[in-house]
C-alpha positions in Angstrom: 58.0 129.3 104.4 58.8 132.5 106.2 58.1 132.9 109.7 55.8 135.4 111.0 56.8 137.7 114.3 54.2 138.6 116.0 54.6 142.3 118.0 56.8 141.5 121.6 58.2 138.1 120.9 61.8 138.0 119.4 62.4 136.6 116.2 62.4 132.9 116.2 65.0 131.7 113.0 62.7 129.0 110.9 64.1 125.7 112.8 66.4 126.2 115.8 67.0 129.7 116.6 71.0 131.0 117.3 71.6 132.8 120.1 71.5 136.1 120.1 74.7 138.0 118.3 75.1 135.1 115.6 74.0 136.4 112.9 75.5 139.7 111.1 74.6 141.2 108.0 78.0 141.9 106.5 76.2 142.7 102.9 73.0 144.6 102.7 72.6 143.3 99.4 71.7 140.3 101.5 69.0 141.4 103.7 66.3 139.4 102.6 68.4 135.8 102.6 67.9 135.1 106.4 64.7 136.5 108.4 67.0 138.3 111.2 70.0 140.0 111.8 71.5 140.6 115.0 73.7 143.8 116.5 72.6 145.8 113.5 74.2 149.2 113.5 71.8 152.4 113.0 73.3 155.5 110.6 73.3 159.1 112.3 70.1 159.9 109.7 68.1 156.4 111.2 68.5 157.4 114.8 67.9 161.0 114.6 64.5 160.6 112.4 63.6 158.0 114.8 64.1 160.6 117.6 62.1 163.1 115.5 59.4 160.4 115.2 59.2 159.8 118.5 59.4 163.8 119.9 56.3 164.2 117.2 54.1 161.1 118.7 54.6 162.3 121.9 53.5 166.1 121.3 49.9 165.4 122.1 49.0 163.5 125.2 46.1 161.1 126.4 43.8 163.5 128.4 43.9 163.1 132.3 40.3 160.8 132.3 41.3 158.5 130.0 44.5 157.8 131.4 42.7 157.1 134.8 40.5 155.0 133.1 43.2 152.5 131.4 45.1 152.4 134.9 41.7 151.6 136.8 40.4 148.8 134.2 44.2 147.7 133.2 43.0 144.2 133.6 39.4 144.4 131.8 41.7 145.5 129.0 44.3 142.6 129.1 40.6 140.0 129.7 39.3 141.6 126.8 43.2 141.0 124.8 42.9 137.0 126.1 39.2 136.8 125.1 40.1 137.7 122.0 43.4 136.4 121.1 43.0 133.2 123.5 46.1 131.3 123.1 46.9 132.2 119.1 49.1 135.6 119.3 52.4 134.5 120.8 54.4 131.7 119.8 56.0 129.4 122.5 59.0 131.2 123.8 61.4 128.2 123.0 64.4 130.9 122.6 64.7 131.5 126.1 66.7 128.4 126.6 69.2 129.8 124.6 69.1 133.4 125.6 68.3 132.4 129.4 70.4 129.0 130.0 69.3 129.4 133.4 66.0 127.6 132.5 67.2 125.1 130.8 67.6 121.7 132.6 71.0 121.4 132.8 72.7 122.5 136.0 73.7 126.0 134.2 72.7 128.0 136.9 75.1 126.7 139.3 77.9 127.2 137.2 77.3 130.7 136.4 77.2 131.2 140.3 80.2 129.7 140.4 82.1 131.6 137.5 82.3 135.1 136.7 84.7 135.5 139.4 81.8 134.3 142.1 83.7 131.8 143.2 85.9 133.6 146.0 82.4 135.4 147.1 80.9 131.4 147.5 83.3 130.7 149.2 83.0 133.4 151.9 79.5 133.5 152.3 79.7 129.5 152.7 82.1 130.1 155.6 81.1 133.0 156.6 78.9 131.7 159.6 75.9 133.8 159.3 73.9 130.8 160.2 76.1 129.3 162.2 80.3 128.2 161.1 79.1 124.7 161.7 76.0 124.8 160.1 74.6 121.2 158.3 71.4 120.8 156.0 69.7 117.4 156.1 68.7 117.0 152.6 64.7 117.2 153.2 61.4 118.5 151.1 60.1 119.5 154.0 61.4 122.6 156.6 65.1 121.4 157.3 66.1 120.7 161.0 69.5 122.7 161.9 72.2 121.3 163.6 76.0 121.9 164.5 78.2 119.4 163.3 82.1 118.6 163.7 84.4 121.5 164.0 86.1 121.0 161.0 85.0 122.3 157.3 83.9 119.8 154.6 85.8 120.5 151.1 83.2 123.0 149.8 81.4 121.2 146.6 78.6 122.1 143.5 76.6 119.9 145.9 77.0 121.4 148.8 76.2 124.7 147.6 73.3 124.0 146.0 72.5 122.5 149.5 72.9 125.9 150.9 71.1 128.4 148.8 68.1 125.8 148.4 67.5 125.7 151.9 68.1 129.7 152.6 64.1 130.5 152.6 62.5 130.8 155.7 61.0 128.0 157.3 57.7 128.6 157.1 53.8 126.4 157.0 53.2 125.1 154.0 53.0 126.8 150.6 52.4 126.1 146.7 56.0 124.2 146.1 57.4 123.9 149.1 58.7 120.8 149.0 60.7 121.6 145.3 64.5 122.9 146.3 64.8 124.6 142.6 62.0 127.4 142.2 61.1 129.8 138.8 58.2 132.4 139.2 57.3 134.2 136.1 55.5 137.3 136.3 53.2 138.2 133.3 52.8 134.4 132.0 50.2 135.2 129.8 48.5 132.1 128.1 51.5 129.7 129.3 54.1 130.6 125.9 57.0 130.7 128.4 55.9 128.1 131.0 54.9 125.5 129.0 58.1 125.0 127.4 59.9 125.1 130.8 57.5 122.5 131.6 58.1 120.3 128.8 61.7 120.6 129.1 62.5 120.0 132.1 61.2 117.2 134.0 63.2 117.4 137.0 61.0 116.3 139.8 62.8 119.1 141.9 61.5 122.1 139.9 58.1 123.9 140.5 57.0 126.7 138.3 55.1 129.9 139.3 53.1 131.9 137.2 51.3 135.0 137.6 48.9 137.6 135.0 47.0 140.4 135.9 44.0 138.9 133.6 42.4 136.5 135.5 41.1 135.0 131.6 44.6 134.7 130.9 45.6 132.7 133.9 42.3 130.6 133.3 44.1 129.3 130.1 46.9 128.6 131.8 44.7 126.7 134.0 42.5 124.7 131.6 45.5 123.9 129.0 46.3 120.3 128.7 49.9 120.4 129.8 49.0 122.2 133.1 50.4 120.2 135.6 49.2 121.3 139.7 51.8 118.9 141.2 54.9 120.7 139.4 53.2 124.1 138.3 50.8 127.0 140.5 49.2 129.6 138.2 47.3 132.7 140.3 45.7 135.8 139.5 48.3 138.7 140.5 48.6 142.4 139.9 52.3 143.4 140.2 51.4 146.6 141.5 49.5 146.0 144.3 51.4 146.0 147.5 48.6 144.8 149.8 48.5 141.4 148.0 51.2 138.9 149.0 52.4 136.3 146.8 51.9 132.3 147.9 55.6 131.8 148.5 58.1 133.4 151.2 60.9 135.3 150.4 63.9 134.4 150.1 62.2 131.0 148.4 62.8 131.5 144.7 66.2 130.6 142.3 64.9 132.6 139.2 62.2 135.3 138.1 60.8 135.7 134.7 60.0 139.2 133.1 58.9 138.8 129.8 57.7 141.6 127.9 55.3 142.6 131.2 57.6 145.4 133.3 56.7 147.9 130.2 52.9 147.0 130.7 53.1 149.0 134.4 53.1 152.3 134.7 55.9 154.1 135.6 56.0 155.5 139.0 55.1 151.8 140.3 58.1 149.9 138.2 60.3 150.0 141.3 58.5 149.0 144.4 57.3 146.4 142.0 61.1 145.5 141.2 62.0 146.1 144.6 58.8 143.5 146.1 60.5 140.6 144.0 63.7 141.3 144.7 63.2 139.5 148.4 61.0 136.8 146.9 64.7 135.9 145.5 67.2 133.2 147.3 70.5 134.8 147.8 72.1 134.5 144.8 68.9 133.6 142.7 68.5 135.7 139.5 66.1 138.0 137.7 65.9 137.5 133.9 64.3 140.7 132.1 63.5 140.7 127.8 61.6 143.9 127.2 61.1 147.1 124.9 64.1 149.2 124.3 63.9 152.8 123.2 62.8 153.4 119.6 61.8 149.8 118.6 59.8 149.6 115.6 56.3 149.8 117.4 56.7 153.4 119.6 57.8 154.9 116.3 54.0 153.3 114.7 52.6 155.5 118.0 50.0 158.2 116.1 49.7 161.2 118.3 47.2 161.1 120.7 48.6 157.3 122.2 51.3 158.9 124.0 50.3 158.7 127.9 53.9 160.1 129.3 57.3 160.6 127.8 57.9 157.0 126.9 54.9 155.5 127.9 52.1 154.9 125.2 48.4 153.1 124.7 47.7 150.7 122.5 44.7 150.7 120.2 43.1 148.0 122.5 43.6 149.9 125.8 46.8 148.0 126.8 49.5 150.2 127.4 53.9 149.5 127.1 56.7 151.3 127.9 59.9 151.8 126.1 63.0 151.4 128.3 66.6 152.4 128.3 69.5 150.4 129.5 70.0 153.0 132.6 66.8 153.1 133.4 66.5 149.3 133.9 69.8 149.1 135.6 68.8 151.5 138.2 65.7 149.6 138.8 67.2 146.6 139.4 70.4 147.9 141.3 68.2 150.3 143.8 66.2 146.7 144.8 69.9 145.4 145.9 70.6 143.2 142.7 74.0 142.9 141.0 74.3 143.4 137.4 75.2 139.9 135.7 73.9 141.7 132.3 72.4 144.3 130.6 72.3 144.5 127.1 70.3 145.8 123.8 69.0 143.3 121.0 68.9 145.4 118.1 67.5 143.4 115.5 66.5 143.8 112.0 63.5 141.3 111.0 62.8 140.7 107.6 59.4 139.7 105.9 61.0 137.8 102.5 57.5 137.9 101.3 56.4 141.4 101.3 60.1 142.2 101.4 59.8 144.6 104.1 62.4 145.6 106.8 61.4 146.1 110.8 64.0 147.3 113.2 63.4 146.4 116.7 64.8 147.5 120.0 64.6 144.9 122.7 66.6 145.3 126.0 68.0 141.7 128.0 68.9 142.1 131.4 70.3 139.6 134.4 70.5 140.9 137.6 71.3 138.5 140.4 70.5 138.6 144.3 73.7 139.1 146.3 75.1 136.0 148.3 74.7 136.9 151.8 71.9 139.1 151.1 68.3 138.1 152.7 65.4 139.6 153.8 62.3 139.0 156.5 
């Protein structure tokens, strides 16, 4: 039975999914024996008429009052999406263990921190003093106590640096997980489809979960779904946007964000103060994992004129709107909020309906940007 890919969630392979870049289509007489291919190449003739389909979508704009209108009521659009949909359009995001390793339960975040030639910079920032050369952590939930201890260095160990970036956030009253030392926020959690499997996974007692939408109906699934869990997960009602509403944890407080498909939902001119705003939510060296629309996937060239709200930027038939992103673009978001590039790269994958024997090439962007050690803010 084939598998069905509904529009912003990767292809999932029928049984375990391989990471991405396993998969090549060597013989295009085989297209339709597998229902993805990964890295495939575009002719000259397929990228140039999907520039001229995109130049022609784009020709005639949304008029000023209706853009206004889907920026003001964004989230009565996205209620109306979860009233309708509920919890049936995406699948459970189980790929992002393989894509994003960093969620899994395993300790993999700690040794990327400590590869990819991060050791030396561990090292230094461990020694470095900025809190003190003799600084010591007692191993607490609660707001650790400082102290100076013996003159002398400990052997610098996995351990000990998890010590230290766990307890970099400011010590401040109480909040939503504050007594978890390894923190996840996802922004955009929709009905759960990434959470949930985090959840499930990973029963760590030290992990909490964040999770955030703009539609409050969406967060209200999250809510009322039976494998919510308020001890180990906090879902709230959040617009990215809005720089007057704080989030419920400090900065400097979280190991890893989660943008899924949401960054392309904003519009434009707000993407980077947005970026920038949970950039310090990050612990130094915590990491931002992006999966989002790439230039000339499969559903901006569907745009009819008349969608197209700015040069990239489009509305769906339902009000929602996305954005299609280029590799610069993202890197200069990320980069301009003080984050290192760890990786960047685009999905170009070719999905394949064996039934109908139809072809879909999508465009998807995967990024990893990490806070720099040594780096804080408030």
């Amino acid at each position: 039975m084939d598998c069905s890919f509904p529009e912003g969630d990767p292809a999932a392979v029928c049984g375990k999914r391989q990471q991405f870049g396993s998969r090549f289509l060597s013989d295009p007489a085989r297209v339709f024996h597998h229902n993805a291919w990964d890295n495939v190449e575009w002719s000259e003739e397929q990228a140039a008429e999907a520039e001229r389909k995109v130049q022609e979508n784009s020709t005639q704009r949304v008029c000023q009052e209706k853009q206004a209108d889907y920026e003001i009521n964004a989230n009565k659009y996205w209620n109306n999406f979860y009233k309708i949909h509920e919890n049936g359009f995406f699948k459970d995001r189980h790929w992002l263990f393989t894509e994003f390793p960093e969620l899994a339960p395993s300790q993999n975040h700690l040794k990327n921190l400590l590869s990819e030639n991060k050791r030396s910079e561990v090292y230094e920032y461990y020694r470095s003093g900025e809190d003190g050369p003799d600084l010591t952590i007692e191993e607490q939930h609660s707001c650790s106590s400082v102290s100076l201890g013996d003159k002398t260095q400990p052997p610098l160990t996995e351990e000990s640096v998890t010590q230290k970036l766990h307890h970099l956030e400011i010590c401040a009253n109480e909040f939503p997980g504050s007594s978890a030392t390894y923190r996840i926020l996802e922004v955009g959690c929709g009905v759960g489809n990434t959470v949930f499997p985090i959840l499930q996974t990973n029963n760590d007692p030290s992990l909490f979960v964040y999770c955030c939408d703009f539609s409050s109906t969406a967060v209200e699934l999250v809510q009322t779904n039976s494998a919510y869990d308020p001890s180990r997960c906090f879902a709230f009602v959040h617009d990215l946007c809005d720089e007057d509403k704080s989030y419920p944890m400090p900065e400097n407080s979280l190991d890893v964000i989660i943008l899924i498909f949401v960054l392309s939902a904003i519009v434009p001119d707000k993407m980077q103060n947005a970026i920038n705003r949970l950039s310090r939510l990050l612990k130094p060296g915590g990491i931002m994992l992006l999966r989002d629309y790439g230039r000339y996937d499969m559903a901006q060239l569907r745009f009819k004129k008349g969608q197209c709200l700015s040069e990239n930027f489009y509305v769906r038939g339902d009000g929602t709107r996305v954005y299609f992103f280029t590799q610069d673009e993202l890197d200069t978001l990320f980069t301009t909020a003080g984050l290192e590039k760890v990786q960047n790269l685009v999905d170009r994958r070719l999905q394949v309906n064996r039934g109908k024997q139809l072809t879909m090439y999508r465009v998807w962007i995967q990024c990893k940007y990490r806070k720099p050690l040594g780096s804080s803010t408030g």
